[in-house]
C-alpha positions in Angstrom: -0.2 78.3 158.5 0.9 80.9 155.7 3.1 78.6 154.4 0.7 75.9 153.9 -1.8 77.9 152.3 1.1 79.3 149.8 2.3 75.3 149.3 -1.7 74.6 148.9 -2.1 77.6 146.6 0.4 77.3 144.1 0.2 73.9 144.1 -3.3 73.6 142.9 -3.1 76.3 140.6 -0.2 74.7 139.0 -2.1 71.5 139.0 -4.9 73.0 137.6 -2.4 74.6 134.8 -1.1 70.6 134.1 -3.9 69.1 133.5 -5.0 72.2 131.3 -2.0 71.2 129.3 -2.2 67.8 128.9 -5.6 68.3 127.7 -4.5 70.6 125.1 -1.5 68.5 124.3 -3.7 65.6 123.6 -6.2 67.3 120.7 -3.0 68.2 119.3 -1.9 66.3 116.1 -2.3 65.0 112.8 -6.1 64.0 113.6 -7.8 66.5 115.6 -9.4 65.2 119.0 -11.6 67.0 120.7 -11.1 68.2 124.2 -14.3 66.7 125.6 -13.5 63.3 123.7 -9.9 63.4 125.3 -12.0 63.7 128.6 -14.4 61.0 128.4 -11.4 58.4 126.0 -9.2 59.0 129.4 -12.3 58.4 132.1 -13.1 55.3 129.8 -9.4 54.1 130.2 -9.7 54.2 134.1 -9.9 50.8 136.0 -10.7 50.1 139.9 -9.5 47.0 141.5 -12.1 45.4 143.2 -10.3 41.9 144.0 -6.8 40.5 144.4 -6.4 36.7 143.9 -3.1 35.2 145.3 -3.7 31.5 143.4 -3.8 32.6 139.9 -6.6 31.7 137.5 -9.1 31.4 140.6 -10.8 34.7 139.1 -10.9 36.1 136.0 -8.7 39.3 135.7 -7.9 41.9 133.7 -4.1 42.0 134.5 -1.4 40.4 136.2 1.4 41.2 138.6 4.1 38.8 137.6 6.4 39.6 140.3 4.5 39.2 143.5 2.1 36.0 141.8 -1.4 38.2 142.1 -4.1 38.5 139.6 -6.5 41.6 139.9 -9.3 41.8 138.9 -10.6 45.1 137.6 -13.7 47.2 136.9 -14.3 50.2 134.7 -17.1 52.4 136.4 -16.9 54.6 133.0 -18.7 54.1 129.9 -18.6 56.7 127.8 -19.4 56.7 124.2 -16.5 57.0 121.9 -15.6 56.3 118.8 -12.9 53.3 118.6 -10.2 55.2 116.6 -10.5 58.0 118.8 -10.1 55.5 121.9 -7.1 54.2 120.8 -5.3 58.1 119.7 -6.1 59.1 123.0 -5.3 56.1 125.3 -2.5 54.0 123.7 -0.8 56.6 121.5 -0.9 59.9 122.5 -1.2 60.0 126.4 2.0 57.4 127.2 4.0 60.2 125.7 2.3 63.1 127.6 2.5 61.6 130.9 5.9 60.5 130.3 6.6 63.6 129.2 4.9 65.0 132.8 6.9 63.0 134.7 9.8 63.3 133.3 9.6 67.1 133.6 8.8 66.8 136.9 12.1 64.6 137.9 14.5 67.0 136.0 12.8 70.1 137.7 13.0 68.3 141.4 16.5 67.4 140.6 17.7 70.7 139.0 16.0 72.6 142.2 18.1 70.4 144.4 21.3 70.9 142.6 20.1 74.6 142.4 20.4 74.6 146.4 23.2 73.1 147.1 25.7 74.7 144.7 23.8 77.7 145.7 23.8 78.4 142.1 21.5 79.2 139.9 23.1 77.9 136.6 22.6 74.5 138.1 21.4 71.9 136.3 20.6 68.0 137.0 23.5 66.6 135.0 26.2 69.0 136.3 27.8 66.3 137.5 27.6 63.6 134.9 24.6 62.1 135.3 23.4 62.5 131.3 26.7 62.1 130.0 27.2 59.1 132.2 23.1 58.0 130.6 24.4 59.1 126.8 27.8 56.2 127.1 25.4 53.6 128.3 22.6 53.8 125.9 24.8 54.4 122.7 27.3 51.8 123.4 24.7 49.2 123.3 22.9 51.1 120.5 26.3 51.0 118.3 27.7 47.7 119.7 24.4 45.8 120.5 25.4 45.1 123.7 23.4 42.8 126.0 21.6 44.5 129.2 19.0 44.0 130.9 15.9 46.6 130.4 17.6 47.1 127.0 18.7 51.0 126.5 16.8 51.9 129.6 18.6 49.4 131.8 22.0 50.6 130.4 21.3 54.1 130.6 20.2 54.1 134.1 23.0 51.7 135.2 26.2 54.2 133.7 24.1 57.2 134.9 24.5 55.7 138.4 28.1 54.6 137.8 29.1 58.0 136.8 27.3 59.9 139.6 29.0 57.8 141.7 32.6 58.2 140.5 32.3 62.1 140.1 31.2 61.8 143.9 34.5 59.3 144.7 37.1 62.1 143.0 35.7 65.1 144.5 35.4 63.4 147.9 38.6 63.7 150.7 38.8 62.7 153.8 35.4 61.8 154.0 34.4 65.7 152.9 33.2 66.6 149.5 33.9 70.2 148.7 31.0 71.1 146.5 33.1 73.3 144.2 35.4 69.9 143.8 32.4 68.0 143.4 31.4 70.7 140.3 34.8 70.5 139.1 35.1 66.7 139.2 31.5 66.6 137.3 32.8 68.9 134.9 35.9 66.8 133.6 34.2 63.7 133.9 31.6 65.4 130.9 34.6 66.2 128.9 35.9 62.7 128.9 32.2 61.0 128.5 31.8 63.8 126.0 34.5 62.5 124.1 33.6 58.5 124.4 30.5 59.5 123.3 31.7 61.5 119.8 34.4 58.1 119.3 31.4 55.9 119.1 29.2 58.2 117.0 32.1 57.6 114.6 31.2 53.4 114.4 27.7 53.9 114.7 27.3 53.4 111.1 23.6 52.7 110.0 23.0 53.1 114.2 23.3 56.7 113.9 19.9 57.9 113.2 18.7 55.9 116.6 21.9 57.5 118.4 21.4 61.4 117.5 17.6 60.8 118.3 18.5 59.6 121.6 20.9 61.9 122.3 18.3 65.0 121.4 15.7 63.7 123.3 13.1 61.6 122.6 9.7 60.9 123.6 8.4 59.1 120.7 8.8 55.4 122.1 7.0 56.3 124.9 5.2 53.0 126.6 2.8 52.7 129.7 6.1 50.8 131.2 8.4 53.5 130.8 5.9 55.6 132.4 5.7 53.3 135.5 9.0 52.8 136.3 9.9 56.4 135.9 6.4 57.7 138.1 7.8 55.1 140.7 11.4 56.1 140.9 10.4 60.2 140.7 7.6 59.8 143.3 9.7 57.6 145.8 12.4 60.7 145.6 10.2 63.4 145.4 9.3 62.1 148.7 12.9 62.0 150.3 13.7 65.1 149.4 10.7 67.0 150.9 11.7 65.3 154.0 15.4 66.9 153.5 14.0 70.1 152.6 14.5 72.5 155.6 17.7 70.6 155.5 18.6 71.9 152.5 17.4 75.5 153.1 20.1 75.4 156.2 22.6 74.8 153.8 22.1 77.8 151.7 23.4 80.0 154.5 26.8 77.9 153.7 28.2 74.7 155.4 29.6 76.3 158.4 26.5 77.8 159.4 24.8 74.4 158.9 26.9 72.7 161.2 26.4 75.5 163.7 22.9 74.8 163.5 23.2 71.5 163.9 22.9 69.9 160.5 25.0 66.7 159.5 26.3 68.4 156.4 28.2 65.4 154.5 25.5 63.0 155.2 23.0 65.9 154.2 24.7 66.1 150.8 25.1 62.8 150.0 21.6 61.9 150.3 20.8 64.9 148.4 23.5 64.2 145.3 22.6 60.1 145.5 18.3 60.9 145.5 18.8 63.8 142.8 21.3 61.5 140.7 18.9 58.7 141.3 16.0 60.8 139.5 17.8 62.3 137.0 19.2 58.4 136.3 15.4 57.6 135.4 14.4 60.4 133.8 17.5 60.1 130.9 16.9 56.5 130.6 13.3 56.5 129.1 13.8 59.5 127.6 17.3 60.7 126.7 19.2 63.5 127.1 16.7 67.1 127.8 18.7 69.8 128.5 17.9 72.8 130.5 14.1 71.7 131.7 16.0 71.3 135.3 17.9 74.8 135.0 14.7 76.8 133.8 12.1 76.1 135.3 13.6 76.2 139.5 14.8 79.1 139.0 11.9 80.8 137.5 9.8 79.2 140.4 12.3 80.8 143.1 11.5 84.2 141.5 8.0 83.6 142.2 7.5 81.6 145.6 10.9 82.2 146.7 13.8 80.3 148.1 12.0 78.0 150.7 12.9 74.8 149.3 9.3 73.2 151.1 7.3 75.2 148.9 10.3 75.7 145.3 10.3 71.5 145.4 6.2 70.8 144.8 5.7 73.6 142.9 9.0 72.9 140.6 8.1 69.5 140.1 4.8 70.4 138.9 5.3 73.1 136.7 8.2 71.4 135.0 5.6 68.7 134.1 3.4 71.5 132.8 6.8 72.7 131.3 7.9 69.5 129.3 4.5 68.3 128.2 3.7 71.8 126.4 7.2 71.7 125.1 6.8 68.4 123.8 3.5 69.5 121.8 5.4 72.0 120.3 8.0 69.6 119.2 5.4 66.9 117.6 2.4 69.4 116.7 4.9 71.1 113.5 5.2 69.6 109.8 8.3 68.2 110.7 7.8 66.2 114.3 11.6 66.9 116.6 13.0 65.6 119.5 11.9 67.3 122.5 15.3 68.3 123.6 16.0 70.6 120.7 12.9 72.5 121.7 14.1 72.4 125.0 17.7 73.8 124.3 16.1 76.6 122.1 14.2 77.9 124.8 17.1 77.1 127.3 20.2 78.5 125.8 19.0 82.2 125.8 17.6 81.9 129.3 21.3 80.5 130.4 22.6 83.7 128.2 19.9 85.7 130.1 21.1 84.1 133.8 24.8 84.6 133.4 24.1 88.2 132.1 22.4 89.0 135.2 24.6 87.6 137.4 27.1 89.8 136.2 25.2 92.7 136.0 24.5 92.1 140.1 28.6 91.7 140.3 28.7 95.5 139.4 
């Protein structure tokens, strides 16, 4: 019962702290909005779907579902007064980026919390084995070579993400066991070398670059409504394996032998946990680029304050590093001079990483 009202506790407060944020985020910019006009443009935006029509064109609808042949129709119990400009800031410019931004933050921190656990590191991050360098080959080869792909840079992205993850988990695996410090050695080289791709096509990127070194740095400014479903979809639906893996993955931290002592299928365990955290990770970098250190920062400081129980670190990491990205993110757009989120990101982050390794040393003494 404790720990439920600790998961409830931080959980809400940190929910509370989101919203706060987004809020704040969305005033923010060249024309001021107020907070109480972000409020009523967002509850303006919100539809209820009162009917689903399976032969299209027997009702008339507000949007379609392509894929499964329904038309629904929708109705928007909100009616606030607003002014038109003001609609459109808020609803079709400003919040695709914010909640993209959110969830976004909130896959990197799940992911880097689950890669936090089972390295049993806390230098950890979500792409320690490839999974952004694997992203960065895909998107900039078809930005410098114009390659065809379905979903475009996202589709690519997402696909050599995958690819990668899954090679770095081929070389480090041996007789159907996969050492995790030969897993993190394997992830290492495999950076160098997708490191190296990636500077070799920098090189003929030629009037690409600009979109390349935006990329790269992390970007948020193409954000769309569809970017943010597919991401919410992918983050949710693996969010949701890996709470069900979480006392799993507290086990482990005592070390594998223990685990299997204890009863836990340790290689399966991992593989899930590597596959679902690569997975996330995959669709976070695809719609928005590489963002370092949101997935190192953020678990860690959340283990400091709840502690290592991985069934209340995982909600309350994925929520603050929403909180985390979209604040981040304002920073980035709300100067002179608007910059990719991920140079805000690595500014914060390096020191903290300085910070980390200093104390683990210190402890060594």
């Amino acid at each position: 019962m404790d720990r439920w009202k600790r998961i409830l506790g931080w959980s809400l407060g940190l929910s509370a702290l989101l919203v706060a944020t987004i809020v704040w985020s969305v005033t923010v910019g060249p024309v001021a909005v107020p907070a109480s006009v972000v409020v009523k443009a967002t509850l303006n935006a919100v539809a209820v779907p009162v009917s689903v029509a399976i032969d299209p064109g027997t009702s008339a609808t507000l949007a379609h579902v392509p894929w499964v042949g329904f038309d629904v129709s929708f109705v928007r119990p909100f009616s606030f007064s607003v002014p038109r400009a003001q609609q459109v800031i808020v609803t079709r410019i400003r919040l695709p980026r914010i909640v993209l931004a959110a969830v976004v933050g909130f896959a990197l921190a799940t992911a880097g919390t689950v890669m936090q656990g089972l390295f049993r590191n806390p230098m950890a991050d979500p792409s320690i084995i490839g999974v952004s360098s694997g992203a960065a080959v895909g998107a900039v080869a078809l930005l410098v070579f114009g390659l065809s792909v379905p979903f475009g840079i996202q589709g690519a992205a997402f696909l050599s993400a995958l690819i990668t993850a899954f090679s770095v988990y081929l070389i480090a695996t041996t007789n159907g066991r996969t050492p995790v410090a030969t897993l993190l050695l394997a992830g290492v080289a495999v950076q160098t070398f997708l490191g190296a791709v990636v500077s070799y096509m920098l090189l003929q990127a030629g009037e690409s670059v600009n979109a390349v070194l935006h990329w790269l740095m992390g970007d948020l400014a193409t954000a769309s409504w569809d970017d943010v479903t597919v991401a919410l979809i992918v983050a949710l639906c693996s969010f949701a394996v890996l709470l069900v893996f979480a006392r799993d993955l507290n086990v482990l931290l005592l070390g594998e032998e223990e685990a299997r002592t204890l009863g836990i299928n340790v290689e399966r365990t991992k593989r899930v946990l590597l596959a679902v955290a690569s997975l996330t990770t995959a669709a976070a970098v695809s719609v928005a680029g590489v963002i370092g250190f949101v997935g190192l920062i953020v678990p860690h400081m959340l283990r400091l304050l709840v502690g290592p129980d991985h069934r209340i670190l995982l909600p309350t990491s994925a929520i603050a590093g929403a909180a985390f990205l979209v604040a981040t993110d304002t920073v980035a757009r709300g100067g002179a001079t608007q910059l990719p989120v991920g140079i805000v990101t690595a500014a914060l982050g390096a020191p903290f990483f300085l910070y980390l390794l200093r104390q683990r040393e210190v402890h060594r003494l």
